[in-house]
Phi, psi and omega in degrees: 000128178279139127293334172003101164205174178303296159261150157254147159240164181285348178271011183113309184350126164230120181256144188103000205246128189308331186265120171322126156276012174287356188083352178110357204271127200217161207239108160290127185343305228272343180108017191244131184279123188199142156263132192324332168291337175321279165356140185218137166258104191288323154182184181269123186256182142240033178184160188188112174286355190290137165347118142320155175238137195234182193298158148306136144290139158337332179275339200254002195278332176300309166328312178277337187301313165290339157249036205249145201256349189224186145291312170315309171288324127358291193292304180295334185289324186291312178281324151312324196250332164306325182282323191285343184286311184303000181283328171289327164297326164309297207284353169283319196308272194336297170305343170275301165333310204274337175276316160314315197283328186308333184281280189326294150008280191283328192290328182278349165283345182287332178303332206213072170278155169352333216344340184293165191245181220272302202319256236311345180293283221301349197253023187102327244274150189276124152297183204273156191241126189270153187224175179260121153264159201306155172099334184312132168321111200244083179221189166199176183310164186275141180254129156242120172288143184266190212289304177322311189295304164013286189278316191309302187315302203299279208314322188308294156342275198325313172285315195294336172299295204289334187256010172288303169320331182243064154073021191254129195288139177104350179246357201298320169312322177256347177303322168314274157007288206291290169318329194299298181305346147253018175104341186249066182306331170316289192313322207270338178276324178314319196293291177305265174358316192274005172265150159342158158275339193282000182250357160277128203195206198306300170336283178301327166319269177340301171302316178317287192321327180276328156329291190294324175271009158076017177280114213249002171300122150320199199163110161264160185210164189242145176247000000 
């Protein structure tokens, strides 16, 4: 499977990316909320009216939540609707971003203006190319989660503890996250300690890092 994308964020996000971020969560004509993994294939047709089944929208995810028939399904509507709340927030971090860098910019081009002369043009010669250096201002907006993002956390938190405590896979990464992001950094390092070595990488790294400054901001990064 390619992951590829443009941005990665620390709640999972992936923008830009070849791989669905829905969790797999899907809305039936009759109004039943199920997941693809779910699914039993019973037999083969060449032909069939039954209904496409297309992604949950985002609006509808408070919905599958109140009506979701399992945990599992709970859980994907609960992670889809934490990440799509974290969204208002991307687009300020990028507009912050991107207005800092433009600033970092202009100052090093004035620093490393052209110099070249029409010989050093006519012979090739490259102009100076701006790249970013270390130390260059690096910050972004501040994050509060409102009430709404909150409650989805606590709850999301509640399950995923119970199903990280019983050895069950694949979530340990975002139950850190999810603590990171309220705030209860003590809980999200405990949470995070506890991966695998084959599961430490950019990711875990990066959150590790945000613990330790006591920073409850989401955080993209590129891999």
């Amino acid at each position: 499977m390619n992951f590829m994308a443009f941005e990665y964020w620390t709640d999972g996000w992936r923008d830009g990316s070849l791989m669905p971020n829905d969790e797999g969560l899907r809305r039936c004509k009759c109004g039943q909320y199920i997941l693809v993994r779910d699914m039993v294939a019973i037999d083969t047709a060449d032909s069939s009216e039954l209904p496409y089944m297309d992604h949950v929208p985002d609006e509808l995810l408070p919905e599958c939540i109140a009506k979701a028939t399992s945990r599992e399904v709970e859980v994907a509507a609960r992670l889809g609707y934490w990440r799509y709340l974290n969204h208002p927030y991307r687009d300020r971090y990028r507009q912050h971003r991107d207005a800092e860098e433009a600033v970092t910019k202009a100052a090093w081009e004035a620093a490393n203006p052209d110099r070249r002369n029409w010989w050093g043009k006519l012979r090739g010669r490259q102009a100076p190319s701006y790249s970013r250096t270390p130390g260059s201002p690096f910050t972004y907006p501040a994050f509060e989660a409102s009430e709404e993002q909150l409650q989805n956390m606590q709850s999301l938190s509640e399950i995923l503890r119970e199903w990280v405590a019983a050895s069950r896979q694949g979530y340990t990464m975002e139950l850190a996250e999810l603590y990171r992001e309220q705030a209860r950094f003590d809980e999200s390092l405990q949470v995070i300690q506890t991966l695998d070595e084959q599961e430490v990488g950019v990711t875990s790294n990066l959150i590790m890092r945000l613990i330790n400054e006591r920073q409850s901001a989401l955080m993209r990064y590129m891999m």
